[in-house]
C-alpha positions, -999 to 999 in steps of 0.1 A, spaced: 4 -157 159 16 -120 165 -13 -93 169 -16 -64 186 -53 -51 197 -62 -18 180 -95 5 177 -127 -10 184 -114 -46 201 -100 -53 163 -70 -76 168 -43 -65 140 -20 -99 129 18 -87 116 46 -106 110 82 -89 126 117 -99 112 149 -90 100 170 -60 118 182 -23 118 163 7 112 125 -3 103 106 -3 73 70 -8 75 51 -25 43 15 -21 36 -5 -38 8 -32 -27 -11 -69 -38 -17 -75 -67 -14 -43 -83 -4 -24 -94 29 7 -91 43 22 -126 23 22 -99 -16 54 -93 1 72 -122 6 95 -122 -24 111 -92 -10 114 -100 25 147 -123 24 163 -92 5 148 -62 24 152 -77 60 193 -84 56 191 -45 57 164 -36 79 135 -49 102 106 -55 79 69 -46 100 41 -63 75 6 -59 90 -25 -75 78 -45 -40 75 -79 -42 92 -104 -68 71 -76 -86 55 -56 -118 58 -54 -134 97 -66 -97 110 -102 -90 119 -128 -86 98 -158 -62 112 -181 -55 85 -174 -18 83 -177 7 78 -137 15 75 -120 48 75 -87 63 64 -84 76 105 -93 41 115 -62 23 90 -36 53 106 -48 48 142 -41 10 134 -6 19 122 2 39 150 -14 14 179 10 -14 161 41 11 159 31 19 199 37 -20 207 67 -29 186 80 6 204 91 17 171 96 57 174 102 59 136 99 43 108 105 41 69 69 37 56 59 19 23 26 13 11 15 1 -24 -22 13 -41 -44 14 -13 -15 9 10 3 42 -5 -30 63 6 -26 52 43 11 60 39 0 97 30 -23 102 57 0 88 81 27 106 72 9 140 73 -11 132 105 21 115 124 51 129 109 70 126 137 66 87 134 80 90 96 114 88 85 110 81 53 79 75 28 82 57 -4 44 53 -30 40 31 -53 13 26 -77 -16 48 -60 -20 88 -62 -31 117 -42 -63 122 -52 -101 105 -62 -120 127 -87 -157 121 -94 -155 98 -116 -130 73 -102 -149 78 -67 -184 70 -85 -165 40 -99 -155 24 -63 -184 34 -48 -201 6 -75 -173 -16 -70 -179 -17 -31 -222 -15 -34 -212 -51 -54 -193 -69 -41 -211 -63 -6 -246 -73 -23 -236 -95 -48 -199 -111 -33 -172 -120 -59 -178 -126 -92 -153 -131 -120 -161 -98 -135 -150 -81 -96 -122 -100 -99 -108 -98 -135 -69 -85 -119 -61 -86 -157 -60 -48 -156 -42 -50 -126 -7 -57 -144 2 -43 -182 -9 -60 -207 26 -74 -219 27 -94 -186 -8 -102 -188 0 -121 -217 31 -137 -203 21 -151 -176 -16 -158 -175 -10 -177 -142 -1 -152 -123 -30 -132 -130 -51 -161 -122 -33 -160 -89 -42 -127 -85 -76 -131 -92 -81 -159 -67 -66 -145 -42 -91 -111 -38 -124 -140 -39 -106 -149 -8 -115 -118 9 -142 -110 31 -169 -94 10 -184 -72 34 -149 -59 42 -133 -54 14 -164 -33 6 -157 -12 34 -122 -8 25 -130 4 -8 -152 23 6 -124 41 29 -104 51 1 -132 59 -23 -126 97 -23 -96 118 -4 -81 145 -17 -42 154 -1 -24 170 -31 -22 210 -13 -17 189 22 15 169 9 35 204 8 36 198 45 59 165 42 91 176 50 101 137 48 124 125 18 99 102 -4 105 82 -33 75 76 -58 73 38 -80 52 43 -113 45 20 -143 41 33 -173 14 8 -181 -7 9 -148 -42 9 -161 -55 15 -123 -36 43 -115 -20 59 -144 14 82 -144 -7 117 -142 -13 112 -104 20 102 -94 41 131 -115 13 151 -97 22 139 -62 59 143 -74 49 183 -78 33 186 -45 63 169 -24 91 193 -16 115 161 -12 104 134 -37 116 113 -64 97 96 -89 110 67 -110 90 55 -136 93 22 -147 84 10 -183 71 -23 -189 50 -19 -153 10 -19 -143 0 -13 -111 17 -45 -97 49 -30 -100 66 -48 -78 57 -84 -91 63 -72 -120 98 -55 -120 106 -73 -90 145 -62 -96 140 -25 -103 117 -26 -73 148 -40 -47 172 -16 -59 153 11 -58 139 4 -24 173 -3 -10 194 23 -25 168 48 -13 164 38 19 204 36 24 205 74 11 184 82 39 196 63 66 235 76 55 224 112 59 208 105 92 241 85 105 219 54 114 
């Protein structure tokens, strides 16, 4: 099994494949590194795919916490130290697509490209109250299947569509570690980068659904303002699972961007 050893003796499991310039994936809350394997087959006959198991999820440790933002980026860049990757194009969905920021802004040298989907660039009051709650429950109470309803997870048309999947869903965050998924909510409970992201000289290309009840379009036509170089594509019929849910739009999108960049840099 491939880890790496990263801050505080916490051993980081990722899996490596594929080849040609590197693209790093990173899921959200509450998943593991297997949300992408749809995508891999396609993804990796263009580049090498990195997928890590972020700290407290899927084969990775799982200390009890608590987490930080510094301590997810120091991961990243301990992992991109032993693959002796020098840059990367960075992807990172929901809780993934906050690490992406704060890597991007605290290592841009490391960055080639970033690309966001379904997560924003800011927690207000409200929303931080709300995951504060979230975490204090799970941690004292584990999961429950009102913690774990991931029916507002997708839009509602798919919801009804395929019930299964959502089950799926569902089943696979009471899975998790409660005491670290806690802490991982807790790490991404409040940050605030929208005046930092002017900084990101990096070309980045934003994923939104139209219907994402978690995240909704505001934040990302926001993060679209503050990014000198970014794109945002907004895809109807799409919650905050964008990618199982539009699985097509997502490939193309991901590809053709990624291409862009690597033609103008000549790789």
């Amino acid at each position: 099994m491939p880890v790496v050893q990263v801050g505080g003796g916490v051993r980081l499991h990722f899996l490596d494949e594929g080849e040609g310039s590197a693209l790093v994936l990173l899921h959200g809350l509450g998943g593991n590194c297997h949300v992408w394997d749809e995508f891999v087959p396609a993804f990796s006959r263009h580049h090498r795919i990195v997928r890590p198991d972020l700290r407290g999820f899927g084969e990775s440790d799982r200390p009890p916490g608590p987490y930080t933002l510094a301590d997810y980026t120091r991961d990243l860049a301990t992992l991109l130290e032993h693959l002796a990757l020098t840059e990367v194009h960075l992807l990172g969905i929901s809780m993934g697509g906050v690490i992406a920021q704060r890597f991007v802004l605290d290592y841009p040298e490391r960055v080639r490209s970033v690309i966001l989907v379904s997560t924003s660039s800011e927690v207000g009051p409200r929303a931080q109250a709300a995951w504060l709650r979230l975490a204090d429950f799970v941690e004292s109470r584990g999961f429950s299947e009102s913690a774990v309803d991931a029916t507002r997870s997708v839009s509602p048309a798919f919801a009804a569509r395929y019930p299964e999947r959502v089950r799926a869903l569902s089943e696979a965050t009471r899975q998790c570690d409660p005491r670290a998924y806690a802490a991982a909510a807790r790490s991404v409970a409040a940050y605030h980068f929208t005046v930092e992201l002017s900084r990101v000289q990096q070309p980045v290309l934003i994923f939104q659904g139209l219907d994402d009840q978690l995240t909704p379009p505001g934040g990302s036509v926001k993060m679209a303002r503050a990014l000198p170089r970014a794109r945002l594509l907004l895809v109807p019929e799409a919650g905050h699972n964008l990618p199982m849910e539009q699985p097509q739009a997502f490939v193309y999108g991901v590809l053709g961007f990624l291409a862009g960049v690597d033609h103008a840099r000549g790789a």
